[in-house]
Structures are given as C-alpha cells and as structure tokens.
Backbone as a printed PyTorch tensor [residue, N CA C, xyz], in Angstrom:
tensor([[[  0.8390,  -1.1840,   0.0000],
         [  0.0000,   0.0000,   0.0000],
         [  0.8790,   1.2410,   0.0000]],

        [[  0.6200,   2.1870,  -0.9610],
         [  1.3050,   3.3990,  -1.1720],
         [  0.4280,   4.4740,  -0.3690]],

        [[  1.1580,   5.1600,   0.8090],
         [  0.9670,   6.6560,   1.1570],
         [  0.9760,   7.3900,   0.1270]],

        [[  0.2900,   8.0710,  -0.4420],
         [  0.6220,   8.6970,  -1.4760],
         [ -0.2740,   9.6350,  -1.6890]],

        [[ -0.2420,  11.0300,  -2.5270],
         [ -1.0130,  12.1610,  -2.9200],
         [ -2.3670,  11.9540,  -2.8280]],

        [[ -2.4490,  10.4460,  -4.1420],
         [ -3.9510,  10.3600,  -4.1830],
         [ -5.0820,   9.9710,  -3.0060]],

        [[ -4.1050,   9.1730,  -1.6200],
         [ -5.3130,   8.7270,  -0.6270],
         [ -5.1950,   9.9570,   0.4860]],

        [[ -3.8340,  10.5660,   0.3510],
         [ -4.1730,  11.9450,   1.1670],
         [ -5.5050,  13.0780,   1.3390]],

        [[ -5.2930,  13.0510,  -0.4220],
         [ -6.3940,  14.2540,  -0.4680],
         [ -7.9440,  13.3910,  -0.4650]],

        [[ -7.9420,  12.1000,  -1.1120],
         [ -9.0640,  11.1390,  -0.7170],
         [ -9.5980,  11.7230,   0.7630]],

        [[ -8.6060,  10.8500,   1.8030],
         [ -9.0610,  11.6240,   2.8870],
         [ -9.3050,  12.9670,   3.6560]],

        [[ -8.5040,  13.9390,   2.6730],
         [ -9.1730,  15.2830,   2.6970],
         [-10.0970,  15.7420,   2.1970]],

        [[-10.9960,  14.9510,   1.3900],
         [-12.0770,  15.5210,   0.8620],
         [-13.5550,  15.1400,   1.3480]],

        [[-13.2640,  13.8010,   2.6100],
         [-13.9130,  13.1120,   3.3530],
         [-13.6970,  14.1370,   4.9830]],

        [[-12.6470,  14.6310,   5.0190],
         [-12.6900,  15.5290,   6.2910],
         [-13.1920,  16.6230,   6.8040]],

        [[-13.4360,  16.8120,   4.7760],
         [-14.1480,  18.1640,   4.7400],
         [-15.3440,  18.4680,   5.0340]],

        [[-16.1500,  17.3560,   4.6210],
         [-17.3530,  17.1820,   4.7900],
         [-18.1050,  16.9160,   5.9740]],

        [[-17.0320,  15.7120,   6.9810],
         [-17.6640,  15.5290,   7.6310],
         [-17.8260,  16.4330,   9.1890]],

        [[-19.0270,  16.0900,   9.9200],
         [-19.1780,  17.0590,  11.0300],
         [-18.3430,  17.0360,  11.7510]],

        [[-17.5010,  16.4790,  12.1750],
         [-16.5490,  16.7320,  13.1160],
         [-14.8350,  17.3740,  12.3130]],

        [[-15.1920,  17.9190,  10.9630],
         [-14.1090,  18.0670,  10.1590],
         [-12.7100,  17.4780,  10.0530]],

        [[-12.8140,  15.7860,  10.5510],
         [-11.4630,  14.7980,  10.4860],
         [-12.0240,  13.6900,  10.2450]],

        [[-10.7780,  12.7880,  10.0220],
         [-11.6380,  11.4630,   9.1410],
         [ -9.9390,  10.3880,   9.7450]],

        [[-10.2650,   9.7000,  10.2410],
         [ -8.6360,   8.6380,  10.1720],
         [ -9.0840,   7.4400,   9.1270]],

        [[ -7.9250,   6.8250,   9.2600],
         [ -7.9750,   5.8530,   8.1350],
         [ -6.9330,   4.8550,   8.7720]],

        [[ -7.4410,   3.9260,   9.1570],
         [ -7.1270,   2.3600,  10.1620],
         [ -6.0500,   2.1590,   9.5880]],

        [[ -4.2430,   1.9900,   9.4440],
         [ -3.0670,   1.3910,   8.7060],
         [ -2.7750,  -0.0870,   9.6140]],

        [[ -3.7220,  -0.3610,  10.4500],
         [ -3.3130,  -2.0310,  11.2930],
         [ -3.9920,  -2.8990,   9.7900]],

        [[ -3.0960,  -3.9160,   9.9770],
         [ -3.1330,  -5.1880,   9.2840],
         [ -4.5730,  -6.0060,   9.4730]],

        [[ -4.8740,  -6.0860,  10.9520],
         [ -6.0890,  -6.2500,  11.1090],
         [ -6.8680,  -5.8650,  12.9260]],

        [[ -7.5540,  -6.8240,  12.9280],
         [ -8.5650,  -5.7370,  13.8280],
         [ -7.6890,  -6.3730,  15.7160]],

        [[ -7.0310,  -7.8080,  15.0280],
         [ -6.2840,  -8.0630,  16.4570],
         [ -4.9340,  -7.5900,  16.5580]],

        [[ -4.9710,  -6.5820,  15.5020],
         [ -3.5580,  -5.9700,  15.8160],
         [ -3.5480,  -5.0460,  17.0330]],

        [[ -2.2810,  -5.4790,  17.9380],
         [ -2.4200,  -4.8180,  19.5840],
         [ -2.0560,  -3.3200,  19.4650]],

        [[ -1.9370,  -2.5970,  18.2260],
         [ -1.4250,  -1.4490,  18.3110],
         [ -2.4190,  -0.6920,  17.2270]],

        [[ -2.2240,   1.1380,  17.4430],
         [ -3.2110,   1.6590,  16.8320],
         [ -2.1240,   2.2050,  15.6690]],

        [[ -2.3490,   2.4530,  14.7730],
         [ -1.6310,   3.0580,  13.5540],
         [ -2.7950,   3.9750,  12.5930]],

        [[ -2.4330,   4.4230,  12.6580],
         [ -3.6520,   5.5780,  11.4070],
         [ -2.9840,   7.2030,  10.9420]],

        [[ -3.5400,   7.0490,   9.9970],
         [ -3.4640,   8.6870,   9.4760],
         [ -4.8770,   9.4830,   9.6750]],

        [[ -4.9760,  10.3700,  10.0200],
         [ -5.7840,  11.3510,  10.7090],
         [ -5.6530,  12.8950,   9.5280]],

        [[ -6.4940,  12.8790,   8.8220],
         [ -6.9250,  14.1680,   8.0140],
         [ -7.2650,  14.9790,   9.0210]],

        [[ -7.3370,  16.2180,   9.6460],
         [ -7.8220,  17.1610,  10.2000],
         [ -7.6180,  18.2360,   9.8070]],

        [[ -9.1680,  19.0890,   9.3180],
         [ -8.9200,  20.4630,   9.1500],
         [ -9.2380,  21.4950,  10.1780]],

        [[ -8.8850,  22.8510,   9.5240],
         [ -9.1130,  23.7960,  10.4810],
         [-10.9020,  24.0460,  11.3370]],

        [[-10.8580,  23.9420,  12.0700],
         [-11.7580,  24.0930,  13.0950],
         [-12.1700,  23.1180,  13.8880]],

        [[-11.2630,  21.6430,  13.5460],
         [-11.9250,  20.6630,  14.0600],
         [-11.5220,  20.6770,  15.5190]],

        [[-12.0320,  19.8600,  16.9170],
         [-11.4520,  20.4430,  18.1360],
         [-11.1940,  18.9040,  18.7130]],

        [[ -9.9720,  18.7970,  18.9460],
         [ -9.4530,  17.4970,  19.4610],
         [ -9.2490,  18.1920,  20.7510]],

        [[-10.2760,  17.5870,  21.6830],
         [ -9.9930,  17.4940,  23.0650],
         [ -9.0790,  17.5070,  23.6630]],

        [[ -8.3530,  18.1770,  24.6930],
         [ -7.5070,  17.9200,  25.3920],
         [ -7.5610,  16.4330,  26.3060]],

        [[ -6.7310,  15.9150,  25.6990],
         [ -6.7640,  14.4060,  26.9180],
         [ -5.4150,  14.1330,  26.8860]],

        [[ -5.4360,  13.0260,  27.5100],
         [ -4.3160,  11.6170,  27.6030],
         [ -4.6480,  10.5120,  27.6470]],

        [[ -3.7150,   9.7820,  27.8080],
         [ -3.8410,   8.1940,  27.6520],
         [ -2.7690,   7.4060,  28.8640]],

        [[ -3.8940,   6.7000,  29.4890],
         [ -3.5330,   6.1510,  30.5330],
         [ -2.2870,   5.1090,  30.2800]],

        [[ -2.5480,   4.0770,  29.1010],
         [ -1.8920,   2.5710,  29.1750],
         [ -1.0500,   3.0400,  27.5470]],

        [[ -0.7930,   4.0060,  27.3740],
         [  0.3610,   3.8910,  25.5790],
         [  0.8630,   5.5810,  25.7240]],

        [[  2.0360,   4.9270,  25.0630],
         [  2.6590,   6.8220,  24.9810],
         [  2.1690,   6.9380,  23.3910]],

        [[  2.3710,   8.4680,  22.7450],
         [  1.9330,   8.2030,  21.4130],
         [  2.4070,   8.8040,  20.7280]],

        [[  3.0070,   8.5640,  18.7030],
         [  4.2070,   9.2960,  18.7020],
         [  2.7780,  10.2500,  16.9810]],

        [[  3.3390,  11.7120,  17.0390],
         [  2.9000,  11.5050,  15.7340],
         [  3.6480,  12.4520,  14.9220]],

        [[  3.2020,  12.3330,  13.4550],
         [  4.2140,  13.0640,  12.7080],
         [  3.3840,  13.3820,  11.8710]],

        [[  3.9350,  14.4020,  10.9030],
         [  3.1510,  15.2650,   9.9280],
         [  2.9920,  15.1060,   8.8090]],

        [[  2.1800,  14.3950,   8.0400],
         [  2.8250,  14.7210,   6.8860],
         [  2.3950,  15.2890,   5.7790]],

        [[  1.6020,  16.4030,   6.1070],
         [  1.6750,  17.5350,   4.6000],
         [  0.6290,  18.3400,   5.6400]],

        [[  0.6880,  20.0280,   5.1590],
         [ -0.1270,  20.9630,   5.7880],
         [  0.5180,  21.2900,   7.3530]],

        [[  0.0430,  22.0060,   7.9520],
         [  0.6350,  22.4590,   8.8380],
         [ -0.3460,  22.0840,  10.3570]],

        [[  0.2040,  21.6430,  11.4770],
         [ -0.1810,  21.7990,  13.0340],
         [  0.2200,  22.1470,  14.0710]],

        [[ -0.6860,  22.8170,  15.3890],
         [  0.1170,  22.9440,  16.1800],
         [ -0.3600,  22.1300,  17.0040]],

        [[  1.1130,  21.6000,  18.0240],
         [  0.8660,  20.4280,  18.9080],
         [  1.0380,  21.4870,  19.9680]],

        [[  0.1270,  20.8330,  20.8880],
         [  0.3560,  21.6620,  22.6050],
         [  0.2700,  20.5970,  23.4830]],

        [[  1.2980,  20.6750,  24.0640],
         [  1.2870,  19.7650,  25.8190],
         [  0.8530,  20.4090,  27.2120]],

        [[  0.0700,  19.8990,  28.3800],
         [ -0.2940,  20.5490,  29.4670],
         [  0.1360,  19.7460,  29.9590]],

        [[  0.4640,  20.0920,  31.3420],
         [  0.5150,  19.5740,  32.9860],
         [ -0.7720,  18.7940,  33.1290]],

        [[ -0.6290,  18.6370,  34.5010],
         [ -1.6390,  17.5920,  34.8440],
         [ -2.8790,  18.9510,  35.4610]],

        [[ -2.3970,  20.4640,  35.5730],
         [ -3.2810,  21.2720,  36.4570],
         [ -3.6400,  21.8110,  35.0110]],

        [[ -4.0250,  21.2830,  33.9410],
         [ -3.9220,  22.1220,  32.7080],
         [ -3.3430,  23.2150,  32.1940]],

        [[ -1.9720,  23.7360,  32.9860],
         [ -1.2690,  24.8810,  32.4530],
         [ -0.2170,  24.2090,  31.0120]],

        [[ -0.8550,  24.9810,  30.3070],
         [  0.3600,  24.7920,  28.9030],
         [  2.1980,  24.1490,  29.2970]],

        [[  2.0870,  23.5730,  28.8740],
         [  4.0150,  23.1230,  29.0610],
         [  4.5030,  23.2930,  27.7490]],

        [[  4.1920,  23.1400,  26.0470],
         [  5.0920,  23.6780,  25.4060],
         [  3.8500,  23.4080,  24.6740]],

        [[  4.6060,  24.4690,  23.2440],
         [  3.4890,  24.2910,  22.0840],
         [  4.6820,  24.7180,  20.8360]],

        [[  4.3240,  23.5050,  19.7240],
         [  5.1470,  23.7440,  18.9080],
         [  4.2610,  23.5990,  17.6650]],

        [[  5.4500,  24.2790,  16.1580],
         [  4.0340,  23.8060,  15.2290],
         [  4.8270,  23.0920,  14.1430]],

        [[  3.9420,  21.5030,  13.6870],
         [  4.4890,  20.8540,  12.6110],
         [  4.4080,  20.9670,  11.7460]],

        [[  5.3430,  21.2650,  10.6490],
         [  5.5200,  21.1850,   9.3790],
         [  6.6000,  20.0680,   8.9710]],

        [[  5.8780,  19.1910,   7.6220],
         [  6.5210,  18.3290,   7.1440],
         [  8.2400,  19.1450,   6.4920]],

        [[  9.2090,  18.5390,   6.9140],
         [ 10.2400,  18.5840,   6.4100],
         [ 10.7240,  20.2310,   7.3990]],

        [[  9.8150,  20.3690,   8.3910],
         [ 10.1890,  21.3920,   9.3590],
         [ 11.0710,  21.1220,  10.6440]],

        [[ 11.1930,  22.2450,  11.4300],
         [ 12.4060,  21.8570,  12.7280],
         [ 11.2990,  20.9030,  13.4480]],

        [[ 10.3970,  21.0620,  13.4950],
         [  9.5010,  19.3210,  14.5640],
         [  8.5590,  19.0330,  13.6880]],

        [[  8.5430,  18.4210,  12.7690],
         [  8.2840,  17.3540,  11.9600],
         [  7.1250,  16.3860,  12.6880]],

        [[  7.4940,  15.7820,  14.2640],
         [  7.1260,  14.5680,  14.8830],
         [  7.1530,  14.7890,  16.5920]],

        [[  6.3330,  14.3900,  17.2840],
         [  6.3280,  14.4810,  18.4050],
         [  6.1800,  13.1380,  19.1510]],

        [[  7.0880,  12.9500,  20.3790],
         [  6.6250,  11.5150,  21.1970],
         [  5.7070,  12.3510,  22.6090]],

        [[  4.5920,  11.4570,  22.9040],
         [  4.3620,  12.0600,  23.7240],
         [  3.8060,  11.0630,  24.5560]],

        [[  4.4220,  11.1060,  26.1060],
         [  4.6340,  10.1750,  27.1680],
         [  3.3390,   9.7930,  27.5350]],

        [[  3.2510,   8.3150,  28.0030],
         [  1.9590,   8.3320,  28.8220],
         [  1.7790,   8.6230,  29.7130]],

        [[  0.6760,   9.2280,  29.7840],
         [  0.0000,  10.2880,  30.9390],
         [ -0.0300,  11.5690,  30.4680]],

        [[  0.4470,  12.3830,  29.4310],
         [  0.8630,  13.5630,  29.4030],
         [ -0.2420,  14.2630,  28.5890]],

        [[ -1.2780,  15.1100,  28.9170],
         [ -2.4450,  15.6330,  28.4780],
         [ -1.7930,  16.5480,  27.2280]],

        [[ -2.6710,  16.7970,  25.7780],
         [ -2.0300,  16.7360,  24.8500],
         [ -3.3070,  17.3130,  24.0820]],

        [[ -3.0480,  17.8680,  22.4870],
         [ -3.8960,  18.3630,  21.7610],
         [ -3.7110,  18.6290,  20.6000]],

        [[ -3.9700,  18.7220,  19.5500],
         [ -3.3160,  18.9820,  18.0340],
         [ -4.2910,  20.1280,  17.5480]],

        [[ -4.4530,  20.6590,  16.7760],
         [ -5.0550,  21.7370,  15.8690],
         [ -4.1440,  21.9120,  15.1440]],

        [[ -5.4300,  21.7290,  13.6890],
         [ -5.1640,  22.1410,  12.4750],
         [ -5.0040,  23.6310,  12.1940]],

        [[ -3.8070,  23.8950,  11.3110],
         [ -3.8080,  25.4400,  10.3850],
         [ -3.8420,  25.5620,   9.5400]],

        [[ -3.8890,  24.4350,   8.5790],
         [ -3.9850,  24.4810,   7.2260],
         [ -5.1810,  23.4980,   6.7800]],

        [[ -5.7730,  23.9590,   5.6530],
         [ -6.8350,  22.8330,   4.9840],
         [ -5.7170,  21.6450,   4.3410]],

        [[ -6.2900,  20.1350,   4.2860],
         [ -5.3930,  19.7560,   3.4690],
         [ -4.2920,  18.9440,   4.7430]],

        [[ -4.1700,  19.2270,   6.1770],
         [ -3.5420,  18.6030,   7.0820],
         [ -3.2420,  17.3770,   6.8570]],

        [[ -2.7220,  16.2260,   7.3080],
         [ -2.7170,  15.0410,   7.8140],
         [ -1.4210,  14.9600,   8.7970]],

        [[ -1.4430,  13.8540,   9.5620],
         [ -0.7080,  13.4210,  10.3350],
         [ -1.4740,  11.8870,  10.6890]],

        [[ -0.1860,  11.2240,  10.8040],
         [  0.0430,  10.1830,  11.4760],
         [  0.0230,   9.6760,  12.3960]],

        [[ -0.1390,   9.0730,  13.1370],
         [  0.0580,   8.7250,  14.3330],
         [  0.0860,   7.2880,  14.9960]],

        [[  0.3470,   6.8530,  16.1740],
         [  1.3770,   5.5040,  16.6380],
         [  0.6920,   5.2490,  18.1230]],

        [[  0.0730,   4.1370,  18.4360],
         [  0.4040,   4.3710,  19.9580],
         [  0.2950,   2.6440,  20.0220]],

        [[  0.7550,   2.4680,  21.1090],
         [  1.2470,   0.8190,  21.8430],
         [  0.3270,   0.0320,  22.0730]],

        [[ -0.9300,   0.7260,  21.7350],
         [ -2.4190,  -0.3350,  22.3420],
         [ -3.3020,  -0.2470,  21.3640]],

        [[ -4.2060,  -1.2360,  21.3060],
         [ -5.5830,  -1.1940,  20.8050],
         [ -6.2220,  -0.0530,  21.2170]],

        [[ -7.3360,   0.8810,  20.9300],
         [ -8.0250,   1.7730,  20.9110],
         [ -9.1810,   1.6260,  22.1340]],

        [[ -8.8620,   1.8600,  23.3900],
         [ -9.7640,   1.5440,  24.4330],
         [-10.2720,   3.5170,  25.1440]],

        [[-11.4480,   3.6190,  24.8280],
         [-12.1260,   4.3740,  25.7480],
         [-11.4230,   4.8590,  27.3290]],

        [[-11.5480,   3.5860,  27.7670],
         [-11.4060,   3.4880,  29.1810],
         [-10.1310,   4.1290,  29.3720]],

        [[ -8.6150,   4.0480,  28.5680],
         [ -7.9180,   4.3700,  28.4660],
         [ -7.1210,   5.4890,  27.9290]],

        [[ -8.4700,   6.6700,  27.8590],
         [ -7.9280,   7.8970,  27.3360],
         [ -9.4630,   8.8090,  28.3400]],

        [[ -8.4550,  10.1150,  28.8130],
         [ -9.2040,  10.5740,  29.9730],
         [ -9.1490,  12.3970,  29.5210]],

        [[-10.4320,  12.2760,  29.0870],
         [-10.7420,  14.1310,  28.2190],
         [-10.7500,  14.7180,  29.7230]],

        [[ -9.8490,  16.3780,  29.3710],
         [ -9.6230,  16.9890,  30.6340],
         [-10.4780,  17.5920,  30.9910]],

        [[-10.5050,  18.5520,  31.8010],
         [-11.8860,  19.2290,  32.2710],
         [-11.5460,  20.7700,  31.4470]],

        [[-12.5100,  21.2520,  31.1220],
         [-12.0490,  22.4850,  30.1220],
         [-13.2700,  23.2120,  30.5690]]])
C-alpha cells in the first residue's frame, strides 16, 4: 500500500465534509492488531480534546499541511506548544503516557500520522476538564 497524494487528499475531501471536520484511516493489518496506527486528516476548526492516555505513549508526525501540537501539565497549564511542518524543525512528536495533549489544524489539506502501543480503548484515554 502506497501513502501517497492520491489517498491523502481522498481523505481530505472526506474531512471536509464531515461534522466533526477529520476522518482517520485504520493502517493495522487487522482488527487483532495490539497497536493503533492511522493517518488522521484534520482540518481547520476541528477540536481534538484535550486528553491523555492512561496505558500507551503516542508518537505523531506530519505529513503535509501544517499543526500545532500543545502539551499541558496535569493542572492544565500549557508546558510547550510547537508547530508541525513536514520537512520542518519538529516534523514529529513523542508524547509520554500520561501527558495531556492536543493537536489543531492550520492548514486545509492537514494530515498526520500517528502511533500508539495499544488497541483503541475508551477506558484508556481521559478528556480533561475544560
């Protein structure tokens, strides 16, 4: 399977539309694979919750359009905020388990990647209080 132009914007044209303005796209082999892998279209306005994840750290990277990643404390004060661009100075972020976290889109056309150590459990990701 080729990453490539044509399933990028595929999934950008599915992100666009839909109500929550993001769309992922499953890259596990299959459904008992113990780990999550996906690419994540997100455009501008969509609002990824501030959370974390109890049981996986999670790594992600960019690859086309622009984001900014922000990390908080556990009292929700900001700890750093950086912004990804493919082939930019942070490209990719690891981010520890436990460590409350957030992405936003700046460009139409976004994607990023992303990695984490577990199957996709609810129970195991904890939206902050906002």
């Amino acid at each position: 399977m080729l990453i490539d132009k044509t399933l990028l914007d595929e999934l950008t044209e599915k992100a666009k539309v839909s109500p929550r303005l993001r769309v992922n796209y499953d890259l596990r082999d299959s459904a008992e694979d113990e780990s999550q892998r996906m690419l994540n279209a997100i455009e501008p306005g969509t609002v990824i919750p501030v959370h974390r994840h109890s049981m996986t750290s999670e790594d992600v990277a960019i690859l086309r359009g622009q984001a900014e990643f922000i990390l908080y404390d556990d009292e929700g004060h900001e700890v750093s905020r950086c912004l990804l661009i493919p082939g930019g100075e942070v490209p990719a972020v690891h981010v520890p388990i436990g460590q409350y976290h957030t992405c936003r889109s700046l460009e139409s056309g976004t994607v990023i990647m992303e990695f984490k150590n577990t199957k996709y459990d609810p129970k195991g990701t904890e939206i902050a209080d906002q």
